[in-house]
Jmol script that loads the backbone (N, CA, C; Angstrom):
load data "model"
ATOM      1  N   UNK A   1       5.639  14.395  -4.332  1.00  0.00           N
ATOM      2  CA  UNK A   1       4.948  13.180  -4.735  1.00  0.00           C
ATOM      3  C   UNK A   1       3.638  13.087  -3.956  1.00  0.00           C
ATOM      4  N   UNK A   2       2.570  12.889  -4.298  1.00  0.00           N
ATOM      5  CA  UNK A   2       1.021  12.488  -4.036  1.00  0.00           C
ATOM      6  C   UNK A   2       1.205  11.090  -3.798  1.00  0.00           C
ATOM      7  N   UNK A   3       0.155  11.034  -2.596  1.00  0.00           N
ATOM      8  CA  UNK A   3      -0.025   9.729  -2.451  1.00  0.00           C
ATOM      9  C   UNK A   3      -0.603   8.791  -3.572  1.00  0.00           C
ATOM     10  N   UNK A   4      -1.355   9.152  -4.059  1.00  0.00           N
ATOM     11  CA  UNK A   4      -1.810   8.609  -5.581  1.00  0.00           C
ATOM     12  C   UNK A   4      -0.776   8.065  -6.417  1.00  0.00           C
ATOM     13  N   UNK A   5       0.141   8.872  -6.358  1.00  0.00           N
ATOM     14  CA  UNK A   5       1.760   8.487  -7.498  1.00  0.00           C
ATOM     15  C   UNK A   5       2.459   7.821  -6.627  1.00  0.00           C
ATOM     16  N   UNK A   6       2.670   7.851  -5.014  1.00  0.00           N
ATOM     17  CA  UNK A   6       3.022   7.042  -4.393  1.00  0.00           C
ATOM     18  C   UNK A   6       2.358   5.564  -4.693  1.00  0.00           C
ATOM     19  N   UNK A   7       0.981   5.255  -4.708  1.00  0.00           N
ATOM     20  CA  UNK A   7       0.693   3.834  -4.699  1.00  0.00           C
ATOM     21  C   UNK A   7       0.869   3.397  -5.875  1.00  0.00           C
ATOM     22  N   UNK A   8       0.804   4.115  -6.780  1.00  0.00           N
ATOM     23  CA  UNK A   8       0.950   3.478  -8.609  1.00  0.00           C
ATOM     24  C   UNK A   8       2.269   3.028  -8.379  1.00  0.00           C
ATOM     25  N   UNK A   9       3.029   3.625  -7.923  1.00  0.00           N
ATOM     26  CA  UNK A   9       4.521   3.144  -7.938  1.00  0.00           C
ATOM     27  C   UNK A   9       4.817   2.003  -7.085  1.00  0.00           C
ATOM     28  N   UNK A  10       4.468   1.669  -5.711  1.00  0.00           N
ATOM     29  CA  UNK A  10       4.123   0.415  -5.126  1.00  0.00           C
ATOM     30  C   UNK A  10       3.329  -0.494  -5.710  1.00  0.00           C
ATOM     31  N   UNK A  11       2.499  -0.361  -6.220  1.00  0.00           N
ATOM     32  CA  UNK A  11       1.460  -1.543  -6.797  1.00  0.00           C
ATOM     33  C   UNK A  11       2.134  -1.694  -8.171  1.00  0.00           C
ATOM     34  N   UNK A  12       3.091  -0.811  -9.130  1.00  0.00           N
ATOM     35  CA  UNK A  12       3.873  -1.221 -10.255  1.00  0.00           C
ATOM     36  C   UNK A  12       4.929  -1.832  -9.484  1.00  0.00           C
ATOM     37  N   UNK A  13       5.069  -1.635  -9.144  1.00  0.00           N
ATOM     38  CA  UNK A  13       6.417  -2.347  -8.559  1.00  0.00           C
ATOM     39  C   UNK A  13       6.147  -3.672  -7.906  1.00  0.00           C
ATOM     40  N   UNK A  14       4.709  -3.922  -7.279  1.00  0.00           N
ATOM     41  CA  UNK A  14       4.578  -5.207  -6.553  1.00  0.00           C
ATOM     42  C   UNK A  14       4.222  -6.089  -8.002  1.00  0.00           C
ATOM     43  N   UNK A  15       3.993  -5.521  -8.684  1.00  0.00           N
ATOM     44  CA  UNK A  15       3.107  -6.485 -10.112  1.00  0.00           C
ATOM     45  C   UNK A  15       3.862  -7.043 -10.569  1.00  0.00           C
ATOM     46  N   UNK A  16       5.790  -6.082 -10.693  1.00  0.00           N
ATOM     47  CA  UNK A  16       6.616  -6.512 -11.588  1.00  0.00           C
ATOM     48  C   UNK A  16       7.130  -8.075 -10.521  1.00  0.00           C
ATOM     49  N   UNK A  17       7.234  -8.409  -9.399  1.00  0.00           N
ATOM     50  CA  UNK A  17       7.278  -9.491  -8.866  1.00  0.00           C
ATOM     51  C   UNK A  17       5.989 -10.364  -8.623  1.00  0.00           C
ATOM     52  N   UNK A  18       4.955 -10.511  -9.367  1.00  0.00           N
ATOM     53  CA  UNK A  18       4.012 -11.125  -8.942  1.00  0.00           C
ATOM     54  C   UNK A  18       2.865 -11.528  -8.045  1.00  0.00           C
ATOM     55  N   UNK A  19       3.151  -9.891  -7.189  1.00  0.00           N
ATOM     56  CA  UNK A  19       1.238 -10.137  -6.671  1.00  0.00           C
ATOM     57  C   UNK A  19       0.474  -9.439  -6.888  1.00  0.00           C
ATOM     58  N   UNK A  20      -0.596  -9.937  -6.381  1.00  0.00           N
ATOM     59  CA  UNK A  20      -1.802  -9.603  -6.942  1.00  0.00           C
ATOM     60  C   UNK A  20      -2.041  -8.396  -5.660  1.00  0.00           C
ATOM     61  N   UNK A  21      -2.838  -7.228  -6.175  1.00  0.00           N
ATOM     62  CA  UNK A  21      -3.230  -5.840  -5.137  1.00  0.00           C
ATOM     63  C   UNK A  21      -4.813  -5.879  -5.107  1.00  0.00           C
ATOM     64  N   UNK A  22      -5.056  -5.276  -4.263  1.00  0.00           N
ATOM     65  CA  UNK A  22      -6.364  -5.183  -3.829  1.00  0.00           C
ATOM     66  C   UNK A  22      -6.378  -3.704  -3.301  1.00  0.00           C
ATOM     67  N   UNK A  23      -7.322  -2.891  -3.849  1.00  0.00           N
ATOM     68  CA  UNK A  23      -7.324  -1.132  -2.841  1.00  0.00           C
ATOM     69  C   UNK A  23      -8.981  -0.588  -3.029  1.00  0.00           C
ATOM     70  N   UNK A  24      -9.440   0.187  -2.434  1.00  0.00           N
ATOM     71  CA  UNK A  24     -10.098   0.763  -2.187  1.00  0.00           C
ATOM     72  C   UNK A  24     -10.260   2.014  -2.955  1.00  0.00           C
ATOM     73  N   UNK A  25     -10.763   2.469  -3.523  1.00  0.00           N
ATOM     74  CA  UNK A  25     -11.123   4.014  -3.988  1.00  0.00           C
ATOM     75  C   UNK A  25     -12.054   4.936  -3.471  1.00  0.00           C
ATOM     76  N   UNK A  26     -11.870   6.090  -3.315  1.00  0.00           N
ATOM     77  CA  UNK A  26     -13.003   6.887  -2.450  1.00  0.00           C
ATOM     78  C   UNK A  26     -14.000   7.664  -3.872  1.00  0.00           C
ATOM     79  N   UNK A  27     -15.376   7.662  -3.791  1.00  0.00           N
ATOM     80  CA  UNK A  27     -16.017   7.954  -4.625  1.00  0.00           C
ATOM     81  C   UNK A  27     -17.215   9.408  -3.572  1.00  0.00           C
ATOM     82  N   UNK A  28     -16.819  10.262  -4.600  1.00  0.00           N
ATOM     83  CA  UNK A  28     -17.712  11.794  -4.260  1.00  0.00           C
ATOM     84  C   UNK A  28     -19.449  11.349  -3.910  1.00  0.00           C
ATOM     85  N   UNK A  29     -19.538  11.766  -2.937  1.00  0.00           N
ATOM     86  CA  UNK A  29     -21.116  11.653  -2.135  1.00  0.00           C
ATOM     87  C   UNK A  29     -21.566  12.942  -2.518  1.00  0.00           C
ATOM     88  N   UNK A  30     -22.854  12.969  -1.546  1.00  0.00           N
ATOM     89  CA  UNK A  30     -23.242  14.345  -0.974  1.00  0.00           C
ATOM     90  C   UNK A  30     -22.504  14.993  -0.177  1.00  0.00           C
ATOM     91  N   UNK A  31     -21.687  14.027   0.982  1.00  0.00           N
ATOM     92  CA  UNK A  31     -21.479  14.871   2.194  1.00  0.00           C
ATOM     93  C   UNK A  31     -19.456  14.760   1.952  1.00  0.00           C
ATOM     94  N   UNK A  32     -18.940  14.719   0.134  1.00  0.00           N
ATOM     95  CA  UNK A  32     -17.609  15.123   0.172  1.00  0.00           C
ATOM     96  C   UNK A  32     -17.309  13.426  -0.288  1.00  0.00           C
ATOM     97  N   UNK A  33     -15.702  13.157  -0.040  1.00  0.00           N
ATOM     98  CA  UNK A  33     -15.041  11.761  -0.716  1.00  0.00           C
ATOM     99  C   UNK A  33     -15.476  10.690   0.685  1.00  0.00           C
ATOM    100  N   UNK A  34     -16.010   9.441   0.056  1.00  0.00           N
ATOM    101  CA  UNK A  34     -15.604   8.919   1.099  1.00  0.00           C
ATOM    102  C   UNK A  34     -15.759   7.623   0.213  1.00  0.00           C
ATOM    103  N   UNK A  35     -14.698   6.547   1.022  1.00  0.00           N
ATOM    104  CA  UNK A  35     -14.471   5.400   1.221  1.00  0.00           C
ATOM    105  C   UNK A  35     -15.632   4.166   1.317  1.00  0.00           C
ATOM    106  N   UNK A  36     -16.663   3.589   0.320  1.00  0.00           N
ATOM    107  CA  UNK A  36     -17.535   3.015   0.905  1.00  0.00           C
ATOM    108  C   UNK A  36     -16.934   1.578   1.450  1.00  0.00           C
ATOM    109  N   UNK A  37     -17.399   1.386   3.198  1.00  0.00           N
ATOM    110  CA  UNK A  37     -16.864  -0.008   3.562  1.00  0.00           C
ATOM    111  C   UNK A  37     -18.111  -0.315   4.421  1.00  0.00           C
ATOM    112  N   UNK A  38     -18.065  -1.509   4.943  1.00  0.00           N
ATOM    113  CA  UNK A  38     -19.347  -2.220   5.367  1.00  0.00           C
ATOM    114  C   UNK A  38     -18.195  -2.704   7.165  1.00  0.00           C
ATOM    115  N   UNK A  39     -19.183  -2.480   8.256  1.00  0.00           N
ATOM    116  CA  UNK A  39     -18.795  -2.883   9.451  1.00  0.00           C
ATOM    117  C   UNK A  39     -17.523  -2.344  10.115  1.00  0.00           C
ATOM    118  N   UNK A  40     -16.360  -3.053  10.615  1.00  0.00           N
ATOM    119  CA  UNK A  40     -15.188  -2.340  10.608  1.00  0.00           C
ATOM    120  C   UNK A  40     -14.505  -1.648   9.435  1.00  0.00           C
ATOM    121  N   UNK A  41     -14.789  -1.268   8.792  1.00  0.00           N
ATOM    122  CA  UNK A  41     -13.929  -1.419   7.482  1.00  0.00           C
ATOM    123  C   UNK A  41     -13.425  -0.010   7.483  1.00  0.00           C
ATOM    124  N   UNK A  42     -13.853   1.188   8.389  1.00  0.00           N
ATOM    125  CA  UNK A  42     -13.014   2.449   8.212  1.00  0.00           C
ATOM    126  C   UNK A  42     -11.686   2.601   9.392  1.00  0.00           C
ATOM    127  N   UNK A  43     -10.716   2.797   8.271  1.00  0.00           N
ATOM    128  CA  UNK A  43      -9.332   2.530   8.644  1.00  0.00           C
ATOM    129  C   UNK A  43      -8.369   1.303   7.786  1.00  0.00           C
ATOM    130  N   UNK A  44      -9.288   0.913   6.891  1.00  0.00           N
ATOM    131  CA  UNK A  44      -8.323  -0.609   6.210  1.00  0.00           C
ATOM    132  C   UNK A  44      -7.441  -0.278   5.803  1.00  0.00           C
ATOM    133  N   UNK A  45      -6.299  -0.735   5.473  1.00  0.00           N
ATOM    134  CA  UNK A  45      -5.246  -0.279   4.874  1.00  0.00           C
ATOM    135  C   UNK A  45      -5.267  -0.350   3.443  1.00  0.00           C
ATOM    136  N   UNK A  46      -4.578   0.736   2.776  1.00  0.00           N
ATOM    137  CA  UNK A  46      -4.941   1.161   1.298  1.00  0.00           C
ATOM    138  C   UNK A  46      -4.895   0.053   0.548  1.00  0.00           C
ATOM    139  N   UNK A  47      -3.787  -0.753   0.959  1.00  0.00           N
ATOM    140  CA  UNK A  47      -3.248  -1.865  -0.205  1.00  0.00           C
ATOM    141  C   UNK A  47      -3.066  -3.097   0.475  1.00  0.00           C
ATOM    142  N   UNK A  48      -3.948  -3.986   0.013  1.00  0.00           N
ATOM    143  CA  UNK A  48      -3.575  -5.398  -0.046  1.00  0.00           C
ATOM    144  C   UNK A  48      -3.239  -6.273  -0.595  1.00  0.00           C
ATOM    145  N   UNK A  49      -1.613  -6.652  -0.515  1.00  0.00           N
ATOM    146  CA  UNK A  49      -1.424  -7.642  -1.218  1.00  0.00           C
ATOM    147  C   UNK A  49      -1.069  -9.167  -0.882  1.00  0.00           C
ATOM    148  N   UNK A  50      -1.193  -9.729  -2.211  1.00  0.00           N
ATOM    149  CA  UNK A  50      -1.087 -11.212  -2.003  1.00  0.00           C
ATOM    150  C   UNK A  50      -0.240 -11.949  -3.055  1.00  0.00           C
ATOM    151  N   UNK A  51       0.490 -12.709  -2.473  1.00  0.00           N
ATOM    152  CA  UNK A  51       1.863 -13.192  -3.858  1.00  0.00           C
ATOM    153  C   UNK A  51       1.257 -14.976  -3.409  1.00  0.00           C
ATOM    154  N   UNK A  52       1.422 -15.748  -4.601  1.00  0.00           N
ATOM    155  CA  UNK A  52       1.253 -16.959  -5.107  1.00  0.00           C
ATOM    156  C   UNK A  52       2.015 -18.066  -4.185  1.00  0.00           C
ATOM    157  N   UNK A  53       3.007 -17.123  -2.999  1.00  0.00           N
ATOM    158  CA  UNK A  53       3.694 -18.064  -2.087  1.00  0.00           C
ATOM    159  C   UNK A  53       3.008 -18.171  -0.875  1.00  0.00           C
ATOM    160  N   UNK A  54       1.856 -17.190  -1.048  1.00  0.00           N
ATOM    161  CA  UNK A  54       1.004 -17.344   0.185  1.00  0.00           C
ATOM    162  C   UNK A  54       1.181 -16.104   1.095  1.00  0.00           C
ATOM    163  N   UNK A  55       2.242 -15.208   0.752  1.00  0.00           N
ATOM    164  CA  UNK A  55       2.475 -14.468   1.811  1.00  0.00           C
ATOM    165  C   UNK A  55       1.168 -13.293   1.163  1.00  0.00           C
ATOM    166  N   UNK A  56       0.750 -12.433   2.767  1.00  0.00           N
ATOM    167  CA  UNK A  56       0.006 -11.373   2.670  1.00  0.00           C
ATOM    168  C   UNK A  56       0.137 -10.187   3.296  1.00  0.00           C
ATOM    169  N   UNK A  57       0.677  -8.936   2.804  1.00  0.00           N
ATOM    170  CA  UNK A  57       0.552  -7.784   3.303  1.00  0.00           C
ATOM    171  C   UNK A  57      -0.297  -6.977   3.442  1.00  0.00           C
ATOM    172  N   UNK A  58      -0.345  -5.995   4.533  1.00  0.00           N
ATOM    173  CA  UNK A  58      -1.176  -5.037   4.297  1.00  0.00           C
ATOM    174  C   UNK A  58      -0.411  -3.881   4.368  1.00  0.00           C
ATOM    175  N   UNK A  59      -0.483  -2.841   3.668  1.00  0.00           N
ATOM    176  CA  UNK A  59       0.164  -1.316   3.029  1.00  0.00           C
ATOM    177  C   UNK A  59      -0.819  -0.305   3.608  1.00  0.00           C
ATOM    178  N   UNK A  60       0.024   0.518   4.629  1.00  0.00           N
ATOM    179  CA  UNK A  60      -0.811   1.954   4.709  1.00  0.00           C
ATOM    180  C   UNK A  60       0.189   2.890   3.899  1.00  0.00           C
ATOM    181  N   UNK A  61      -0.332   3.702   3.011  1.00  0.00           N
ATOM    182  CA  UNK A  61       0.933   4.824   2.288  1.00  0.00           C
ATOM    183  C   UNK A  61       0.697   5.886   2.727  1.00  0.00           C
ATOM    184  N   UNK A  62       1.664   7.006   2.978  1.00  0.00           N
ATOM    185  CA  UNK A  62       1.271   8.142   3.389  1.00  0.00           C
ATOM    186  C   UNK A  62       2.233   8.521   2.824  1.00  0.00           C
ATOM    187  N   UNK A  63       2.233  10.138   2.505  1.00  0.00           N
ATOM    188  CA  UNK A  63       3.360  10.600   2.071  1.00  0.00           C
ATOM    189  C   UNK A  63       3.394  11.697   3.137  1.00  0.00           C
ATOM    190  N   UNK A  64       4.324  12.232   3.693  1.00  0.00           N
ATOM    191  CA  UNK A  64       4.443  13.344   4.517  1.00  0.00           C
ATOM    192  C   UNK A  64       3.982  14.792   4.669  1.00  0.00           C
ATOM    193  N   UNK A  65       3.466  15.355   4.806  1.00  0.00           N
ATOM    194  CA  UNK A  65       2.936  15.284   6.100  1.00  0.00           C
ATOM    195  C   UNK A  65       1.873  14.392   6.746  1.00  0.00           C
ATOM    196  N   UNK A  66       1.280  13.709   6.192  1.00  0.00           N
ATOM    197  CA  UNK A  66       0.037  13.004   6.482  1.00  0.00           C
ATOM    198  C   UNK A  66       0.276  11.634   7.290  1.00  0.00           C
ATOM    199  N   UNK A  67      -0.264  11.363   8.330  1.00  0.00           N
ATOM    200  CA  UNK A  67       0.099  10.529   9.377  1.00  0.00           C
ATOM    201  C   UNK A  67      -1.389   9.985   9.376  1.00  0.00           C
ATOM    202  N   UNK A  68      -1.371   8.682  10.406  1.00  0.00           N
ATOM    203  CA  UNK A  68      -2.521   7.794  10.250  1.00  0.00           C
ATOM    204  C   UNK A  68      -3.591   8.258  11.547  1.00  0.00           C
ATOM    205  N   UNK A  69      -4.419   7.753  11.025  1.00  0.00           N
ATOM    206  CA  UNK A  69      -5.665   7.845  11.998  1.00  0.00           C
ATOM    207  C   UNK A  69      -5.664   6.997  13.035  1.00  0.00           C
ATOM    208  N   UNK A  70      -6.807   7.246  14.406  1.00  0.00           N
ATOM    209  CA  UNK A  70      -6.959   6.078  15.020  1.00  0.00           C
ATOM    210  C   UNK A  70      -7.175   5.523  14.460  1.00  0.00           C
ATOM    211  N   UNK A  71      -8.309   4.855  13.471  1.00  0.00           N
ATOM    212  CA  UNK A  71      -9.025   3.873  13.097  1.00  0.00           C
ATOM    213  C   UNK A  71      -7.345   2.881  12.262  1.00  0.00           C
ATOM    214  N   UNK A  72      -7.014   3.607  11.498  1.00  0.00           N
ATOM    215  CA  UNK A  72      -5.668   3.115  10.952  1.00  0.00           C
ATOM    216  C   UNK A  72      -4.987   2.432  11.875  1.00  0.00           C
ATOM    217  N   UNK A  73      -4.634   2.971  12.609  1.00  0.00           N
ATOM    218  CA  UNK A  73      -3.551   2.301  14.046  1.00  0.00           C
ATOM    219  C   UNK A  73      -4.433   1.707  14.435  1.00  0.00           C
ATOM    220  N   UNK A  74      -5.584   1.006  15.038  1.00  0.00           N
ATOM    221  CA  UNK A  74      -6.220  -0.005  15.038  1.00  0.00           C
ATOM    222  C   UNK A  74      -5.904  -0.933  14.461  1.00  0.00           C
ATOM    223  N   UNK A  75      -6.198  -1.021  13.042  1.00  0.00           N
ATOM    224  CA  UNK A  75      -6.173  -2.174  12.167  1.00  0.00           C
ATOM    225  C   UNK A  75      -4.427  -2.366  12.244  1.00  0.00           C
ATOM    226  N   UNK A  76      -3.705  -1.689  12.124  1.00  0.00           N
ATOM    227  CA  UNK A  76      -2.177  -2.218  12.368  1.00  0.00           C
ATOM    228  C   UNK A  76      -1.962  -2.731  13.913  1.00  0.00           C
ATOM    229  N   UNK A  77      -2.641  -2.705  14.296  1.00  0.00           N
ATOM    230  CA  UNK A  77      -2.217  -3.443  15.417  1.00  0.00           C
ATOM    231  C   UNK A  77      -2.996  -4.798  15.526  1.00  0.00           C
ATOM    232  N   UNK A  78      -4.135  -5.295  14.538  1.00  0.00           N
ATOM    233  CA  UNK A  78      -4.411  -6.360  14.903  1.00  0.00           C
ATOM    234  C   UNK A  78      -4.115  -7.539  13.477  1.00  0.00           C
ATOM    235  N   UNK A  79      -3.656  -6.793  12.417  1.00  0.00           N
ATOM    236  CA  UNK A  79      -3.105  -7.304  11.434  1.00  0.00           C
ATOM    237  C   UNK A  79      -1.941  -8.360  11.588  1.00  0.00           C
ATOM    238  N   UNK A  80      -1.170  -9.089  10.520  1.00  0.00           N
ATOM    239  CA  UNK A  80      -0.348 -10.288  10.698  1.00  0.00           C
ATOM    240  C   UNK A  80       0.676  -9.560  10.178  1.00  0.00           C
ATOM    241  N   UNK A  81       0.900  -9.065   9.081  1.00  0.00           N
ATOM    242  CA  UNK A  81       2.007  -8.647   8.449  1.00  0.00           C
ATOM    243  C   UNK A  81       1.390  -6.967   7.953  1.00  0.00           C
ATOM    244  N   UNK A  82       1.697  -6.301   8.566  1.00  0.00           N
ATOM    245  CA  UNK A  82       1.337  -4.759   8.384  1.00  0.00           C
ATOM    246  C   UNK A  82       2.347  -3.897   8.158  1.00  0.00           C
ATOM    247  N   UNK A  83       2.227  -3.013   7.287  1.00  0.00           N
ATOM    248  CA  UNK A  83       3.216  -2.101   6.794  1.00  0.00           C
ATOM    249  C   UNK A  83       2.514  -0.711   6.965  1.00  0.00           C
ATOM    250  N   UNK A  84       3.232   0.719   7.558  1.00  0.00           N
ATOM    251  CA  UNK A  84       3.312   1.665   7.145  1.00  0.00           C
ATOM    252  C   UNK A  84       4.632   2.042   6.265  1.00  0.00           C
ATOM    253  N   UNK A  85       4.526   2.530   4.653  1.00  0.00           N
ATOM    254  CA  UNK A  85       5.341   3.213   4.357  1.00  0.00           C
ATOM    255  C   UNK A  85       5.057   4.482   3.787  1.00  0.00           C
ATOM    256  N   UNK A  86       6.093   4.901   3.355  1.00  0.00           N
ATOM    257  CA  UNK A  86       6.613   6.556   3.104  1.00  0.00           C
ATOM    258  C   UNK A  86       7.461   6.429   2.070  1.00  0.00           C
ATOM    259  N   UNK A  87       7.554   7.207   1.091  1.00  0.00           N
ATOM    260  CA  UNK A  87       8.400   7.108  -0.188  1.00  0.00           C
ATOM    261  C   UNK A  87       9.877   7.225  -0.058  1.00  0.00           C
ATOM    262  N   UNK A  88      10.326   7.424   1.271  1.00  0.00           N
ATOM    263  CA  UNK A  88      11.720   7.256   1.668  1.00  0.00           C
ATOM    264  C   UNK A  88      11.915   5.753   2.521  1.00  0.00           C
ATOM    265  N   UNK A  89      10.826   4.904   2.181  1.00  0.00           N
ATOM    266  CA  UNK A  89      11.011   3.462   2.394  1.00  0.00           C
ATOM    267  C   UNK A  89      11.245   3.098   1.260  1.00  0.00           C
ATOM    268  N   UNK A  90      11.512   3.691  -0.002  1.00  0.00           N
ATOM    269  CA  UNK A  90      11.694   2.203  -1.649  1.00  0.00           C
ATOM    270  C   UNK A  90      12.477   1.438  -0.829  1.00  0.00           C
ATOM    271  N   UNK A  91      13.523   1.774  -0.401  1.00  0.00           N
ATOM    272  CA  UNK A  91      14.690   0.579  -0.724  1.00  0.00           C
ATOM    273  C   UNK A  91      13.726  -1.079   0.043  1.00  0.00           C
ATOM    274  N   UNK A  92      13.048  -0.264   1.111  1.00  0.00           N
ATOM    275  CA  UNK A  92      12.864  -1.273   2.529  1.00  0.00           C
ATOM    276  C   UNK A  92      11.602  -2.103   1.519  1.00  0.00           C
ATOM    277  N   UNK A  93      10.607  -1.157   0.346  1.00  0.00           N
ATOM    278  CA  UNK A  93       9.711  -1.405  -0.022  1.00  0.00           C
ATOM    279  C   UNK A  93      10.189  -2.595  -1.525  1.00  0.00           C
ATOM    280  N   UNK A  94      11.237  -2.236  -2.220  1.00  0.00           N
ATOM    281  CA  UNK A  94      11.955  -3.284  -2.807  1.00  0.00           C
ATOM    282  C   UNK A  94      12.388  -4.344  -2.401  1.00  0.00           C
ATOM    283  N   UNK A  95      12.803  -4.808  -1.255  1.00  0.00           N
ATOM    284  CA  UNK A  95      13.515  -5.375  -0.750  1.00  0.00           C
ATOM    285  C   UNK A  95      12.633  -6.616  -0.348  1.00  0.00           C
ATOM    286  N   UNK A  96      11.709  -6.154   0.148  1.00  0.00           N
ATOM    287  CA  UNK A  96      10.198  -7.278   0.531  1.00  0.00           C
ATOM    288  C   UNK A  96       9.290  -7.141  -0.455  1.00  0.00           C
ATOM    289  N   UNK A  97       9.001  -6.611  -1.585  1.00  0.00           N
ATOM    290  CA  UNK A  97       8.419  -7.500  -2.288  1.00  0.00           C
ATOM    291  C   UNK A  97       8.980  -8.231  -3.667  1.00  0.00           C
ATOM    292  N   UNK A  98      10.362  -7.904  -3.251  1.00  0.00           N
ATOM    293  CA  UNK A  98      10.486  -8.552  -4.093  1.00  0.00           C
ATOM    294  C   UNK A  98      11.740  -9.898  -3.606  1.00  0.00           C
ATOM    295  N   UNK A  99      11.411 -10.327  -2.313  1.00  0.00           N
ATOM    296  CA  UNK A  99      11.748 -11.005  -1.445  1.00  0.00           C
ATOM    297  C   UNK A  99      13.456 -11.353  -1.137  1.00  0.00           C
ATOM    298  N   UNK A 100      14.030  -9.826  -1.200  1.00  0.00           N
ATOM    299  CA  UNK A 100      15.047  -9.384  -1.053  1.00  0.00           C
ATOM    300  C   UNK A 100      15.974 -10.012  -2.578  1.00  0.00           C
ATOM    301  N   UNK A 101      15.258  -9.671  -3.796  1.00  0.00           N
ATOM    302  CA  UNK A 101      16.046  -9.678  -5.423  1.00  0.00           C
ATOM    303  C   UNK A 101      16.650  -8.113  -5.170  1.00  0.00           C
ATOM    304  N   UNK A 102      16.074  -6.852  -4.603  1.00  0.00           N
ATOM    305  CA  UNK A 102      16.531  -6.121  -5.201  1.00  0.00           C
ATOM    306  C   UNK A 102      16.284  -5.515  -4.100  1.00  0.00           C
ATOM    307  N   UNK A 103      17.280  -4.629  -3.559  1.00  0.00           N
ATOM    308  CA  UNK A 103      17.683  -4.226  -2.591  1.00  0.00           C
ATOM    309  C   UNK A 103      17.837  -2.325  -2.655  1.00  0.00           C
ATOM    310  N   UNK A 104      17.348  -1.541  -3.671  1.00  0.00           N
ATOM    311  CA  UNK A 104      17.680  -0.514  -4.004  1.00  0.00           C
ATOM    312  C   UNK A 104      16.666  -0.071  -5.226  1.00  0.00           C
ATOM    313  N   UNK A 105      15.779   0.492  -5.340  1.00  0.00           N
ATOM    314  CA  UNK A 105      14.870   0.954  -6.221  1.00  0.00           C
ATOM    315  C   UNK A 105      14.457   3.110  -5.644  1.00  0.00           C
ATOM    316  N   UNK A 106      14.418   3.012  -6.959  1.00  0.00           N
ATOM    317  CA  UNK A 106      13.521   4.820  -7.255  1.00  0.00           C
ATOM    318  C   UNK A 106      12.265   4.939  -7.648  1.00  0.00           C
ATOM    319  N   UNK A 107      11.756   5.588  -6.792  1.00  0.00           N
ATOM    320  CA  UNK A 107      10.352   5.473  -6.964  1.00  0.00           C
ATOM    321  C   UNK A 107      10.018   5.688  -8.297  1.00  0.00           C
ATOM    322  N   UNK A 108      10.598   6.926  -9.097  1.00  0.00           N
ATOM    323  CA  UNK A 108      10.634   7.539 -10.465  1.00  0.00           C
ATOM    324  C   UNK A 108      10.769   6.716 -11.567  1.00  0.00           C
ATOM    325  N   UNK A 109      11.271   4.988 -11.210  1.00  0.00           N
ATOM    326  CA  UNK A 109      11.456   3.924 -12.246  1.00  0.00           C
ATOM    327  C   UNK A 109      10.508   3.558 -12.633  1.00  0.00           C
ATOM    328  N   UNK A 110      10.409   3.396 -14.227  1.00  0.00           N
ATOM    329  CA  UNK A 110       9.310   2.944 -14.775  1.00  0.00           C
ATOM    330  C   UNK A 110       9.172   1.329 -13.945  1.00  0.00           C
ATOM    331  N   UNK A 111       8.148   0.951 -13.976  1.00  0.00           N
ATOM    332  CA  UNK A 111       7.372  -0.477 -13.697  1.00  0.00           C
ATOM    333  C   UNK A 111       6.156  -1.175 -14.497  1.00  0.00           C
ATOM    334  N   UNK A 112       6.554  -2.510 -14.860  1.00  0.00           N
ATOM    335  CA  UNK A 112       5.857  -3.036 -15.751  1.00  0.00           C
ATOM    336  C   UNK A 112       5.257  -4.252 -15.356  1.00  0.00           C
ATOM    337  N   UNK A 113       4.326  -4.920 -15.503  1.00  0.00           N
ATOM    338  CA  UNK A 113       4.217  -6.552 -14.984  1.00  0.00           C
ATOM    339  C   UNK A 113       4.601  -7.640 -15.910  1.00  0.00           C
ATOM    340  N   UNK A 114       6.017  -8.475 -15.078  1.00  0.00           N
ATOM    341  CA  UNK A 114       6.424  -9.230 -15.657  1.00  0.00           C
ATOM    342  C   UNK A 114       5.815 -10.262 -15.978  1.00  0.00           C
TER     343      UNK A 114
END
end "model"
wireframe off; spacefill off
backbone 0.3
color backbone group
């Protein structure tokens, strides 16, 4: 699994409970992919979300082998509600957003917004 198919599957899955995502895309320069952000902004976490009860996460995804940067571990450490996951978190990743309805999900499940 790619991290790419990793977040489609988190952000389908956060939609089918009702929040709203926020991410970043990296767009080809001269000097290769990069991330355009303004001030602190290298290291944000991929995914931000926000549900209608007020609560707000922030999502770093990685899929294995790939581990975080300083700049990453920065921002998780000064964040409120911060998440690193890994595609052997669904269950932990079901479980909170969908504020413990469902306790057991596959990444491989289709997802739709309810």
């Amino acid at each position: 699994m790619t991290e790419s198919e990793f977040e489609q599957a988190v952000v389908g899955f956060a939609h089918m409970f009702g929040w709203e995502v926020a991410g970043f895309r990296p767009a080809r320069t001269a000097k290769g992919w990069r991330t355009p952000v303004k001030y602190d902004g290298k290291g944000f976490p991929d995914l931000t979300l926000a549900h209608p009860d007020g609560r707000l996460i922030f999502a770093e995804l990685k899929v294995p082998p790939n581990t975080q940067t300083r700049e990453q571990m920065r921002w998780g450490q000064i964040l409120a509600e911060y998440r690193i996951w890994v595609p052997a978190d669904a269950d932990q990743i079901a479980s909170v957003l969908s504020s413990g309805r469902v306790t057991q999900w596959r990444l491989d499940m289709p997802t739709k917004r309810c």
